[in-house]
Backbone as a ProteinNet text record, in pm:
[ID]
protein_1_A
[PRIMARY]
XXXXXXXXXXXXXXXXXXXXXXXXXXXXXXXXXXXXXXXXXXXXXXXXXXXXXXXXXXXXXXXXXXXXXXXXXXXXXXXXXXXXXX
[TERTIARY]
-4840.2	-4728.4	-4633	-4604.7	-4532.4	-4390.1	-4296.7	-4107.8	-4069.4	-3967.4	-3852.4	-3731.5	-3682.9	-3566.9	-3439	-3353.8	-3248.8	-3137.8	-3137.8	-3070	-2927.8	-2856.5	-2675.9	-2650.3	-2673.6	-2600	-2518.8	-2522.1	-2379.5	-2275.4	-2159.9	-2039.9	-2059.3	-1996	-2021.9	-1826.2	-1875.5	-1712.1	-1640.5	-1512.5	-1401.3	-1418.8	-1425.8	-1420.9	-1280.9	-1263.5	-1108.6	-1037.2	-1008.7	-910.2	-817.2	-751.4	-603.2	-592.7	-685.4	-745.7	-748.3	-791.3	-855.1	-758.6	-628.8	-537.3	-432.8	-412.9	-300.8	-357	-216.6	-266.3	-274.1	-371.4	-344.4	-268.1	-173	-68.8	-108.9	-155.4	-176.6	-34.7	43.5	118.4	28.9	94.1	36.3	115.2	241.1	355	428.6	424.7	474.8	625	665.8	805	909.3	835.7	937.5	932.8	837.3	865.2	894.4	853.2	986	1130.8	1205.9	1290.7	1365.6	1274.8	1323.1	1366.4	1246	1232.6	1384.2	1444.1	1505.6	1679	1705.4	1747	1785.9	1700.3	1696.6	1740.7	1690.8	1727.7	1861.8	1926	2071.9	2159	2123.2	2178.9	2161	2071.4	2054.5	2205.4	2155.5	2257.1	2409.4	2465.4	2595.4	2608.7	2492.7	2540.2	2567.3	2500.1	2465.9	2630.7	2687.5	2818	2942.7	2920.9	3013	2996	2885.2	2881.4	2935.6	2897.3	2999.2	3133.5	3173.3	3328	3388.8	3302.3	3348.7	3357.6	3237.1	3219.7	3338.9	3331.8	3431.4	3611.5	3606.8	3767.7	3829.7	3704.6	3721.2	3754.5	3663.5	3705.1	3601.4	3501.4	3386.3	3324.3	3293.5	3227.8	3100.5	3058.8	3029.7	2861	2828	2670.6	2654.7	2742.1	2704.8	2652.6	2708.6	2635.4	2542.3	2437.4	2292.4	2228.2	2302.2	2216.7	2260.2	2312.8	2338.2	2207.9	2118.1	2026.8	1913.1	1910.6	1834	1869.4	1975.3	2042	1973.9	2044	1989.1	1901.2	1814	1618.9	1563.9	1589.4	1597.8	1623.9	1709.5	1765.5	1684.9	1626	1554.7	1449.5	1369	1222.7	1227.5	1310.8	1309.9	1364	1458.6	1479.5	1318.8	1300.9	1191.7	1059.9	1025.7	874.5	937.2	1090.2	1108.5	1099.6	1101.1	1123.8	996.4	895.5	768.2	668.2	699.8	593	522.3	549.5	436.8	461
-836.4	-785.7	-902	-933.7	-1028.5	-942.8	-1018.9	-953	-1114.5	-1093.9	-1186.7	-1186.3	-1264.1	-1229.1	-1336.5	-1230	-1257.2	-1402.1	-1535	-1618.7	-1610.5	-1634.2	-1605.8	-1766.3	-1782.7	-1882.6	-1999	-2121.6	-2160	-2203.5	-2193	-2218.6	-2410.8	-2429.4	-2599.5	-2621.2	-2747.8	-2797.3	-2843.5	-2813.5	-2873.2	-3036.3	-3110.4	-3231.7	-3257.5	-3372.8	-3425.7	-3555.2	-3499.8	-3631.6	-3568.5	-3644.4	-3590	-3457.8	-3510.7	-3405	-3270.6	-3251.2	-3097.7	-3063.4	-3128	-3112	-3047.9	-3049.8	-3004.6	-2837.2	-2765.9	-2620.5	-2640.2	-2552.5	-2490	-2342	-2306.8	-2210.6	-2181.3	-2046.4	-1978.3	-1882.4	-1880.8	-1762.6	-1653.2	-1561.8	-1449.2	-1351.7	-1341.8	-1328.7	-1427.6	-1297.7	-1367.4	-1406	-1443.3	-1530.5	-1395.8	-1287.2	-1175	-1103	-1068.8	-1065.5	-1155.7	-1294.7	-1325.1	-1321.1	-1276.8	-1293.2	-1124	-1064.9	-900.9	-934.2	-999.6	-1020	-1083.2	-1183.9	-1274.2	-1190.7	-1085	-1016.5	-898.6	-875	-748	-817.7	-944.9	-1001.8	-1031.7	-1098.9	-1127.8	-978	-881.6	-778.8	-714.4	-752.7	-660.7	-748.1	-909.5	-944.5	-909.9	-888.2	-839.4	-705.3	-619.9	-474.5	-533.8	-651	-643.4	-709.6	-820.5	-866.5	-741.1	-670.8	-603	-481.8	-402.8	-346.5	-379.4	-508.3	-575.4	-624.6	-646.8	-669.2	-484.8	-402.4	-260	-222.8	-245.5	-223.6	-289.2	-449.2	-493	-455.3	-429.1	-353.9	-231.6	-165.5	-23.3	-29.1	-123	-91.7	-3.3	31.8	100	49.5	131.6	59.2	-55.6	-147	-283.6	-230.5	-117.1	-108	-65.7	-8.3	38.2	-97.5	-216.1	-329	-364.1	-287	-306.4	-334.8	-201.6	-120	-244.3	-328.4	-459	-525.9	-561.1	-603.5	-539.9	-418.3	-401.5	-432.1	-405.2	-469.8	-692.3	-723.9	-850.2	-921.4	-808.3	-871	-850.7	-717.3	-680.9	-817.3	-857	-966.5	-1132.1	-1140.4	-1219.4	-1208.2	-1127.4	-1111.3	-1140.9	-1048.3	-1098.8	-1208.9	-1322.6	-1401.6	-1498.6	-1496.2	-1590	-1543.4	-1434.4	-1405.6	-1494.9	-1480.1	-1488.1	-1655.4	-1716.6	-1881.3	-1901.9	-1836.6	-1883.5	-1839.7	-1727.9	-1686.4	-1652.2	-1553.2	-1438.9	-1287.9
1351.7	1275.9	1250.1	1128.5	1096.9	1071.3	1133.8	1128.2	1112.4	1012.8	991.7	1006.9	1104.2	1148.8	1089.4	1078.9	1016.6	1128.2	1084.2	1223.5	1154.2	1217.3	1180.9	1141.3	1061.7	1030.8	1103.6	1175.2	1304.4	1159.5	1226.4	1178.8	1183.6	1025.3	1054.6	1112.7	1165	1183.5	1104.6	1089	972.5	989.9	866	911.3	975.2	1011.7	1107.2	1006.6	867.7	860.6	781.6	703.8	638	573.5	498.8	330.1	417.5	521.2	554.6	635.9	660.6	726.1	686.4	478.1	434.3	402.9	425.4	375.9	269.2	191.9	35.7	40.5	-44.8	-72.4	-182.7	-224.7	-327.5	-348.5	-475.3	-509.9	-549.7	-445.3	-520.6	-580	-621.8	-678	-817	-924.6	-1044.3	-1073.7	-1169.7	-1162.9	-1129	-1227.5	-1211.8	-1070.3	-965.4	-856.2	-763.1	-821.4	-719.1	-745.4	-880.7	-921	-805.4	-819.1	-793.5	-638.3	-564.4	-430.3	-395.2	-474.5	-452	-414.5	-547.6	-600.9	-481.1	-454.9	-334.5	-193.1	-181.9	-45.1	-64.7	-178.5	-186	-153.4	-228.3	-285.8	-57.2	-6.7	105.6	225.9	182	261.3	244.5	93.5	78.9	128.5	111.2	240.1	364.5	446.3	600.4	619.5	483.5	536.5	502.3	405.4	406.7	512.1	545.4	667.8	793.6	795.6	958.5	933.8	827	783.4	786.3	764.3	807.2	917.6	1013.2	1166.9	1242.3	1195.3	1256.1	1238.3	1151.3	1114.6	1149.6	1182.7	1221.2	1311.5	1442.3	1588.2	1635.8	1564.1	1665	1713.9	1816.3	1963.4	1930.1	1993.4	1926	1955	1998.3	1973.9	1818.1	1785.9	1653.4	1533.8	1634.2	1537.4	1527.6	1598.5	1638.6	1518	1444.6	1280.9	1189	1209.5	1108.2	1109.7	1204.6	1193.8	1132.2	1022.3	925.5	799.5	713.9	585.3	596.9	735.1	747.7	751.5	847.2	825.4	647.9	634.8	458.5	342	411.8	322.2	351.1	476.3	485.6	462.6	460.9	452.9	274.2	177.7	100.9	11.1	59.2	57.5	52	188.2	203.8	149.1	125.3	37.8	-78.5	-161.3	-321.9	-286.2	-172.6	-131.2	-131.7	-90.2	-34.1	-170.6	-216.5	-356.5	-284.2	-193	-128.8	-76.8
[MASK]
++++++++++++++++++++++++++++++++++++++++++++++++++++++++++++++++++++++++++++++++++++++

């Protein structure tokens, strides 16, 4: 009985010098999303400063500043996708 078996292939090694050293960065985001991205991260950070310019004026108790750190991540994540083109 003849069977042919399937061998897995070995993984070759990356060569070791400069060239294979730099990343390649593909955008995968067009001018207009990153424009939106950019747009939404600015627009998130002016809630997170005017929210804590509120928190802070009010005088409520200082856990309530916890919730600042969503308007802020908001504003970074899209900041940096609209920085990075991803």
């Amino acid at each position: 009985m003849n069977t042919m078996r399937a061998s897995p292939s070995s993984p070759t090694p990356a060569p070791q010098n400069d060239a294979a050293a730099q990343v390649v960065c593909f955008t995968n985001i067009g001018p207009r999303e990153q424009r939106r991205r950019l747009v939404l991260g600015v627009a998130a950070y002016a809630v997170g400063f005017a929210l804590a310019a509120l928190l802070l004026g009010s005088g409520v108790a200082p856990l309530w500043r916890v919730l600042l750190f969503l308007p802020f991540a908001a504003g970074g994540i899209g900041y940096f996708q609209a920085r990075d083109k991803t």
